[in-house]
N, C-alpha and C positions, 0 to 999 in steps of 0.2 A: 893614220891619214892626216896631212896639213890641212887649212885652214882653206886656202883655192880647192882640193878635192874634195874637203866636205861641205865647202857652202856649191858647188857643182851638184852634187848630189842632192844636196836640200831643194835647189832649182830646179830637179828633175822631176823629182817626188813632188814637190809642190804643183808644177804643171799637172802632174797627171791626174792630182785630186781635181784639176777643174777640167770639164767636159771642152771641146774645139769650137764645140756650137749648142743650141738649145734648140728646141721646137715652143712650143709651150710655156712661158716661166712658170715655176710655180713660185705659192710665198707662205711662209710660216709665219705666224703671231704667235705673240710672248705677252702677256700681260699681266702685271703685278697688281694687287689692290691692297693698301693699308688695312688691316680689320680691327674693330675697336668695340668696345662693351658698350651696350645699349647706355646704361644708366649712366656712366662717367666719363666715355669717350676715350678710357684709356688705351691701352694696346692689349688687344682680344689675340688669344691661345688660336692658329689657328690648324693645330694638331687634332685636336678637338672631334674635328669634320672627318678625320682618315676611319675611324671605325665605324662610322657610318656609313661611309662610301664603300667599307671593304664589305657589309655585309648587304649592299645593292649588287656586288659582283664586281667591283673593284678590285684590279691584283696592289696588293702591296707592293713597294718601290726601298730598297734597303739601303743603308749607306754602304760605299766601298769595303770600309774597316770594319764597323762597327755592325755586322751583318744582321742581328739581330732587332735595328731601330730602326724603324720605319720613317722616312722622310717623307714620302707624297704616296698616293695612288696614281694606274691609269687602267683607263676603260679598254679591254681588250679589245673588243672590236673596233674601234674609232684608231685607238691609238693617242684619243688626248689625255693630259699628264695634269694633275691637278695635286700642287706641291706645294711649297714654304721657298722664300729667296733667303737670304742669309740669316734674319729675324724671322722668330718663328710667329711674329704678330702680322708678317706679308705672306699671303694668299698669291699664287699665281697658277697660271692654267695657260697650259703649251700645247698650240694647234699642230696636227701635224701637216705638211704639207699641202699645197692646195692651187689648181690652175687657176678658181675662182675666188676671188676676193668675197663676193656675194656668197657663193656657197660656205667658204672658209668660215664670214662672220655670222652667219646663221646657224651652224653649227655651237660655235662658239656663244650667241646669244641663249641657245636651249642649257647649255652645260653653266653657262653666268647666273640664267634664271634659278636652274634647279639649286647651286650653289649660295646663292644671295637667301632662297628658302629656308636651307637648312641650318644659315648661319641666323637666322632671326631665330630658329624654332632655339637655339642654344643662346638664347641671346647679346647676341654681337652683331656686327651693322660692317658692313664691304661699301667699303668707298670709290667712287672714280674721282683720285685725288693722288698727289704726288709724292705727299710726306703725311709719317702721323700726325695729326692735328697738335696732340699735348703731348705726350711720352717721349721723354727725350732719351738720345740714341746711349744706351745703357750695356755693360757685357753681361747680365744677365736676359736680354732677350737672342740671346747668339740661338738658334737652331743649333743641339749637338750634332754637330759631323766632323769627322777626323781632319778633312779636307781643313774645312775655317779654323780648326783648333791650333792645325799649323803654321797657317799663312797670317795670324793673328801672335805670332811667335814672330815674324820680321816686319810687320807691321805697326807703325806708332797708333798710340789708341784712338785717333783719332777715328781708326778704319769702321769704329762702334756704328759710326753715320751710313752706314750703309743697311743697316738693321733695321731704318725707320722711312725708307724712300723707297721710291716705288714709280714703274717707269714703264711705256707700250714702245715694246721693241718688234721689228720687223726683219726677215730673212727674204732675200731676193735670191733664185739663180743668179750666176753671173757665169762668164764663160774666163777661160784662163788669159784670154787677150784684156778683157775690163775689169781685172782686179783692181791694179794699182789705178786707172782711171774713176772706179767705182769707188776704191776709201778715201781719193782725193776729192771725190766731188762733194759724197755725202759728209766727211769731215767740213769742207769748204761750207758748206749747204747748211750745217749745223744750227746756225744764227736763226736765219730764214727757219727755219722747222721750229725753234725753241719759240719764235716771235710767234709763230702760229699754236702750239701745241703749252705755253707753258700754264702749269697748274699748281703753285707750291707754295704761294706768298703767305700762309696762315699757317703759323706751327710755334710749338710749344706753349699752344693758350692767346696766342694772338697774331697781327700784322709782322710779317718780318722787321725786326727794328732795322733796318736798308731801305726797306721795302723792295724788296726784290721779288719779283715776279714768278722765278725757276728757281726757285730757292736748294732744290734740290740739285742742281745742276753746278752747284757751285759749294757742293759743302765735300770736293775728293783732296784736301789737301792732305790726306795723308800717304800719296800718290806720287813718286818724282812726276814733274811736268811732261818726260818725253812717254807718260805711257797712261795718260788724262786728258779729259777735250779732246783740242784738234791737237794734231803732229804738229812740232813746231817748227816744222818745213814740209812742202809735199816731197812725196816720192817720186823721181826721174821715172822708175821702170821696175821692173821686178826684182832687179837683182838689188837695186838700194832699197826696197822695201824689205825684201828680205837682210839684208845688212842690218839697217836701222833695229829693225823686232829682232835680231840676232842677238845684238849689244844690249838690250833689256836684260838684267836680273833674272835669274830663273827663278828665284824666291822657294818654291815647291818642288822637291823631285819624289820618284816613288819607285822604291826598289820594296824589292821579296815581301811585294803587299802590305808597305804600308806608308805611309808617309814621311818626309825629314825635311827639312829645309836645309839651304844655300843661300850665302851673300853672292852667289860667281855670276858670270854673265850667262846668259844660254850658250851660247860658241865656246869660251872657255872652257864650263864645265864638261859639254861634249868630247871636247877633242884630249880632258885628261881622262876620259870615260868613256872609252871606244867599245864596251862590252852593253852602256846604258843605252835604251829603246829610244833613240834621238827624235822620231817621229811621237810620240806618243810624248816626248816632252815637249815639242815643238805644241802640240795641239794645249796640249797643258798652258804653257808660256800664253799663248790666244786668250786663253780663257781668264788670265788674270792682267791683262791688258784694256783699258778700259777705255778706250775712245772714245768717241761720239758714232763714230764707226770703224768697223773693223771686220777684217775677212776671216771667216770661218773656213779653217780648213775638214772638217770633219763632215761639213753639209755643201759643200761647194757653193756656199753663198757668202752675200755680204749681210753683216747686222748692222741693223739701224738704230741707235741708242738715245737720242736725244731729249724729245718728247715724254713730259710729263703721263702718268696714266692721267687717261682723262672719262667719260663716258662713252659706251659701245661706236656711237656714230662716229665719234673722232679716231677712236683705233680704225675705223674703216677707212676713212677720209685719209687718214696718215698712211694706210697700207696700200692706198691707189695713188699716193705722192711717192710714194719708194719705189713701186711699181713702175710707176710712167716716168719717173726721171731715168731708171736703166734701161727701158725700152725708147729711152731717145737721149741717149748717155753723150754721146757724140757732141747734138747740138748741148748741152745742160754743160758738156765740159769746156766750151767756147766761152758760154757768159760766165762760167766759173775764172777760167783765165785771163779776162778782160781785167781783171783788177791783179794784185798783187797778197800774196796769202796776206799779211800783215791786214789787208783790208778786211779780210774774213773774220780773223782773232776777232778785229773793236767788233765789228758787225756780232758775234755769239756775244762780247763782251755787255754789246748794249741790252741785247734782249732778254737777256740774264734780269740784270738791271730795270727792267719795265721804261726804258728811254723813250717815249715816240720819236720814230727819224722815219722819214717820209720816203728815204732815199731807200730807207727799208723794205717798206712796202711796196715800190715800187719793184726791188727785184725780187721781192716773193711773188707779187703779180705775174713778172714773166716766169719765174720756177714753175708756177702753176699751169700756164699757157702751154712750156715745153712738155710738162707730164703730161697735161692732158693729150698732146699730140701723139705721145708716145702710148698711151691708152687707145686709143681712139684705129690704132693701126692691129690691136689684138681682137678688135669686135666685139668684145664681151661685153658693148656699153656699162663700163666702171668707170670712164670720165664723170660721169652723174654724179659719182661721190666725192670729188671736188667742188662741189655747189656749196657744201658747209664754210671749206674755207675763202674759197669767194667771199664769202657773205661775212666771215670774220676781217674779211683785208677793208672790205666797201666801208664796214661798222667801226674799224679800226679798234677790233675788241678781239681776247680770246679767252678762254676756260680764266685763265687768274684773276684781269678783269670782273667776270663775270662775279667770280666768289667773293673778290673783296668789295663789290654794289653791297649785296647780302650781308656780309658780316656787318659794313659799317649800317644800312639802314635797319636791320633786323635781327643782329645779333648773332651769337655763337651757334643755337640751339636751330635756328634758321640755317644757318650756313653750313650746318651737321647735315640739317636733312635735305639741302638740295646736292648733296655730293654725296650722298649714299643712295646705293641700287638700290 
């Protein structure tokens, strides 16, 4: 097959993974939490926790390769996933599906509680925090899995930083018409979310020496630029979206069960590899793409990346701002296009940064106004759960803020315990 019949083809397939229309959204939470040793604050094992969970009735969750090592549990009935992110000292717990934000986070509150319990009863402390405090990003905290063993084979070491960061990601429906609309806006949108949600300015023993705010947000250089943060162009339409993620690396391929790497591009490699599972590396390709947002094609949603982990109320608050900007995507993509993308870059650039700009807060103010409106049309009253950020925009404060009052007036041991569950 050429190059026009198989990116045809990937158009097709790509459409048909997104539904024509939706009833209902629903929305998935993802949230990571640092875990760290009661007594030193270091970076806490959080493996730890899987044999206990397995003998509550927990099924064990195995690696691809390595079938015998257990990565996470999940609770069969529920369906949530309580696992490790790249570092085996990051705790995370994957909601599944859910029309209600309120039901979603209440579930998610009972599985936080019981979790936060058992990690004290083995003495270690789960943070709502962005990066580990002291332990710096090390390759012995890698979680073994065949996957990272390889993709840490075309990767400079720098990729170690991802083993100590930690981040409340959001899934929205979208339908196959508001893809490329949906990665432009929430990529665009990224500033505005980090202004409101960042948590990360305290790590390895103290103030970030920048002082930066989203500390964690800004430590992917070991990432070419077109496949970190925002795109550095939006996408016209579907088929330049799909072009664009085409010409990315494929880095990771997986044939006869097991893993290898590639320098090739994704299209390249495909079209000298007409016999390779081109979807199944397409979905692959997504998963090691790391924007501020990006389309899943395996869940027919968008992921929303930006925002630091923070405390329960704030992943709520962040999941009814993801929410209500794609249930009112149309008007959000108006005020997104009144500027020019290069305004967007400075705008993530500055919030990174901790810069107060006014000009800022002012279009997180209307972000919030459109979500709300777009809430407010599904009945569920979950515009309520935008009163947090409200009230962060009026105070001109948010999570990072918050922690660096703490550390500087009352210390390390202070600033441990108001970020731990």
């Amino acid at each position: 097959m050429d190059k026009v019949g198989f990116m045809k083809g990937l158009k097709e397939w790509h459409e048909s993974r997104f539904p024509t229309t939706v009833g209902l959204r629903k929305v998935g939470q993802e949230k990571e939490y640092p875990v760290v040793w009661a007594n030193d604050y270091q970076a806490a094992d959080v493996r730890i926790l899987f044999p206990i969970l397995i003998e509550k009735g927990w099924e064990p969750k195995y690696d691809e390769v390595y079938n015998n090592l257990i990565l996470g549990v999940m609770e069969p009935i529920t369906g949530v996933e309580v696992t490790t992110e790249a570092g085996w000292c990051t705790l995370e717990i994957i909601m599944p599906p859910e029309e209600s934000i309120i039901d979603s986070t209440l579930k998610l509150q009972k599985v936080e509680k019981m979790i936060v319990s058992l990690a004290r009863d083995q003495g270690m402390l789960v943070l709502g925090y962005g990066i580990q405090p002291i332990s710096l990003p090390e390759p012995r905290l890698w979680i073994k899995k065949r996957r990272h063993e390889k993709i840490r084979e075309v990767l400079p070491e720098g990729v170690n930083i991802v083993t100590i960061t930690a981040s409340d990601q959001v899934h929205v429906d979208i339908t196959r018409d508001e893809v490329v609309d949906a990665v432009n806006v929430f990529n665009a949108l990224s500033g505005l979310i980090i202004h409101l949600f960042a948590n990360s300015p305290i790590w390895q023993g103290g103030v970030d020496p920048l002082y930066r705010l989203a500390v964690r947000e800004d430590l992917w250089s070991f990432a070419s630029p077109d496949r970190i943060g925002m795109p550095l162009i939006p996408y016209n339409n579907l088929e330049d979206y799909l072009k664009a993620t085409g010409l990315l690396k494929q880095f990771l391929t997986r044939e006869n069960g097991d893993y290898s790497t590639t320098e090739a591009l994704y299209l390249d490699y495909m079209l000298k590899s007409p016999k390779t599972d081109w979807k199944y590396h397409w979905m692959l390709l997504e998963g090691m793409t790391w924007l501020n947002a990006r389309v899943r094609t395996p869940y027919s949603t968008i992921e929303v990346r930006p925002a630091c982990t923070a405390s329960l109320d704030g992943t709520e608050a962040l999941t009814a701002l993801c929410l209500g900007i794609v249930e009112n995507l149309t008007e959000v993509k108006e005020m997104v296009f009144e500027y020019p993308w290069s305004f967007w870059q400075g705008k993530r650039g500055r919030a990174i940064a901790g810069v107060q700009d006014d000009i800022m807060d002012s279009l997180a103010d209307r972000m919030l106004m459109l979500a709300e409106k777009g809430l407010k049309n599904r009945c569920y009253g979950e515009e309520s759960l935008l009163g947090l950020l409200y009230d962060r925009l009026y105070l001109k404060t948010n999570p990072a803020k918050k922690a660096l009052k703490v550390f500087e007036q009352e210390g390390f041991d202070s600033f441990i315990k108001t970020i731990s569950l």
